[in-house]
RODRENFI-308616 format. One line per 4 residues: number of its first residue (from 1); their letters; for each residue z, x, y of C-alpha. Coordinates in pm, whole numbers, m for minus. Each point is the difference from the previous one (the first is absolute). Layout:
N
NUM = A = Z:X:Y | ... .
# end
This chain:
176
1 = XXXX = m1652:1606:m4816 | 38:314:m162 | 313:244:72 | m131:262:226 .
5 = XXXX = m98:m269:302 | 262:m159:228 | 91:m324:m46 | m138:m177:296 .
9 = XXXX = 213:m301:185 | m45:m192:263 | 225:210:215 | m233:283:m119 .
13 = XXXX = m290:m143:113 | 151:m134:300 | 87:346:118 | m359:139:m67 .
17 = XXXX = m112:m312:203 | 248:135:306 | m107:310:m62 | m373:m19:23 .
21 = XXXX = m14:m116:376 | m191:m301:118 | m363:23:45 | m111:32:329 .
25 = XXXX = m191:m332:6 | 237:m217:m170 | 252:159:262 | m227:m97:308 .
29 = XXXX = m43:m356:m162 | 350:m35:m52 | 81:127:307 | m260:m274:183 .
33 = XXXX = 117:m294:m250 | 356:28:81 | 31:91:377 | m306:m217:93 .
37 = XXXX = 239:m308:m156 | 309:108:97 | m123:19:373 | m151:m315:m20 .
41 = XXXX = 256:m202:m174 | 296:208:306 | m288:m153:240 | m14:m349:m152 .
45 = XXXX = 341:m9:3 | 90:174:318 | m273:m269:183 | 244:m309:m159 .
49 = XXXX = 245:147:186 | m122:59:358 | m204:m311:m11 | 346:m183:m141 .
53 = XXXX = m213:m247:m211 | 281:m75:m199 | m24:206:m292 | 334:177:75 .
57 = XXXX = 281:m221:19 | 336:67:236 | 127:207:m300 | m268:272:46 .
61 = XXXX = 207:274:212 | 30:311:36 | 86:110:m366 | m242:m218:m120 .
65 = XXXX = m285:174:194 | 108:332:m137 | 5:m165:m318 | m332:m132:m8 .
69 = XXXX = m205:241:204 | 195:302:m169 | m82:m120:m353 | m390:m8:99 .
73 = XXXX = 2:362:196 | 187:156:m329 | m331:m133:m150 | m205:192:227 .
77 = XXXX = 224:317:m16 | m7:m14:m382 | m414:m22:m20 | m4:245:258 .
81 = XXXX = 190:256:m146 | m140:m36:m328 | m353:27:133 | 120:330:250 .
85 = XXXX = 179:207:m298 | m253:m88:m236 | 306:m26:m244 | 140:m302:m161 .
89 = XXXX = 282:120:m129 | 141:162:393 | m109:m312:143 | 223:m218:m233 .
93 = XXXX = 322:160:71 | m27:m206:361 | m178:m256:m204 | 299:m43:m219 .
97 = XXXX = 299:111:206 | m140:m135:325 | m271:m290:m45 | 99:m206:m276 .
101 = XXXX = 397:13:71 | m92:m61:349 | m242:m309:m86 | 206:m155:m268 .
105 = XXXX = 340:m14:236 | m264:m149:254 | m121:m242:m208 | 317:m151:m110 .
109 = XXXX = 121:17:341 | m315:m207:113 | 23:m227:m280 | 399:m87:91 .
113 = XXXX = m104:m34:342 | m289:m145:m8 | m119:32:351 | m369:m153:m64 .
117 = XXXX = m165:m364:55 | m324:15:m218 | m143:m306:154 | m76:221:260 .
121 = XXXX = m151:295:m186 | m356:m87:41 | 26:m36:364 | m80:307:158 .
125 = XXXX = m364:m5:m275 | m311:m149:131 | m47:m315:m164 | m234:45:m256 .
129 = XXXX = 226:287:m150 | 319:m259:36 | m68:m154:m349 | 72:318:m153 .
133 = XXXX = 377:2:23 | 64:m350:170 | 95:m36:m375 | 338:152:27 .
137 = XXXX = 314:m165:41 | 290:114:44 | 143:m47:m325 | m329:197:m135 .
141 = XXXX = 74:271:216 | 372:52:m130 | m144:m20:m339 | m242:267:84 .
145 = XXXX = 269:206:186 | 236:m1:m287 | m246:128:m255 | m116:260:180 .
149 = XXXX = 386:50:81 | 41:m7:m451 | m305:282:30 | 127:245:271 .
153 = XXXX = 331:m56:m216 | m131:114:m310 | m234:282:199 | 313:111:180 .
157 = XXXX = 165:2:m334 | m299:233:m185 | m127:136:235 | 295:293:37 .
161 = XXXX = 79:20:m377 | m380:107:m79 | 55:245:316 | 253:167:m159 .
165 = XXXX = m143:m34:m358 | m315:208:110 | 252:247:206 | 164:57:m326 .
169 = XXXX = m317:31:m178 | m107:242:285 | 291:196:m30 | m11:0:m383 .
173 = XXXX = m370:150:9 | 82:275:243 | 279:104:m235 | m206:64:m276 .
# end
């Protein structure tokens, strides 16, 4: 690297990234990969409930529902905005200050709670989809819930400090 070019970082690069937009068809995929699973997993979950197969314990009340169904439309919200502005980095401020905050508080408070029976998880699937998560216990499922907990943690954690890393890079460049 020579003295006359900038010395490029990852916050550089990130902000370029942000800045450059999101092609159209990864947008439109995006768009279909996320809402297309968070619909069907609210479904999967919301037929558990009106069916009462047993999948939702006592515990699951009215908190819990906002819990759970909230965490899965910030999902939807999140893809949706991203793929609508075109813009990654306008679509993470709800990412960061809405989504992940949201989801990680929801997650712990699902975990403490624990409103689920995953011996019943498989019942609302036909049966020769059942084998596919008959597999998980309950003690899986915490396991699972608490590292994706550990991951929303850490996003929650970097995701606003490289926000405001690339605002002050932003704000740096427009200076000069």
């Amino acid at each position: 690297m020579n003295k006359t070019e900038p010395a490029e970082n990852w916050f550089s690069r990130g902000k370029a990234d942000a800045d450059k937009g999101i092609p159209k068809n990864e947008r439109i995929a995006g768009i279909g990969f996320f809402f297309a699973g968070s619909v069907l997993m609210i479904l999967y979950l919301a037929t558990h409930q009106i069916w009462s197969t047993g999948f939702f314990t006592t515990a699951f009340g009215t908190t819990e529902m906002i819990m759970l169904y909230g965490s899965w439309i910030s999902w939807i919200i999140t893809s949706g905005l991203e793929g609508v502005l075109g813009q990654r980095l306008l679509s993470r401020l709800f990412d960061t200050f809405g989504g992940i905050i949201f989801i990680a508080v929801a997650t712990v408070w699902l975990i403490v709670v624990f409103p689920f029976d995953f011996t019943h998880f498989a019942d609302v699937l036909p049966d020769f989809l059942r084998f596919s998560v008959q597999w998980i216990s309950n003690d899986i499922a915490r396991i699972l819930m608490v590292l994706y907990t550990i991951a929303n943690g850490i996003a929650a954690i970097y995701a606003p400090i490289s926000y405001k890393f690339i605002r002050i890079k932003r704000f740096n460049r427009q200076q000069k």
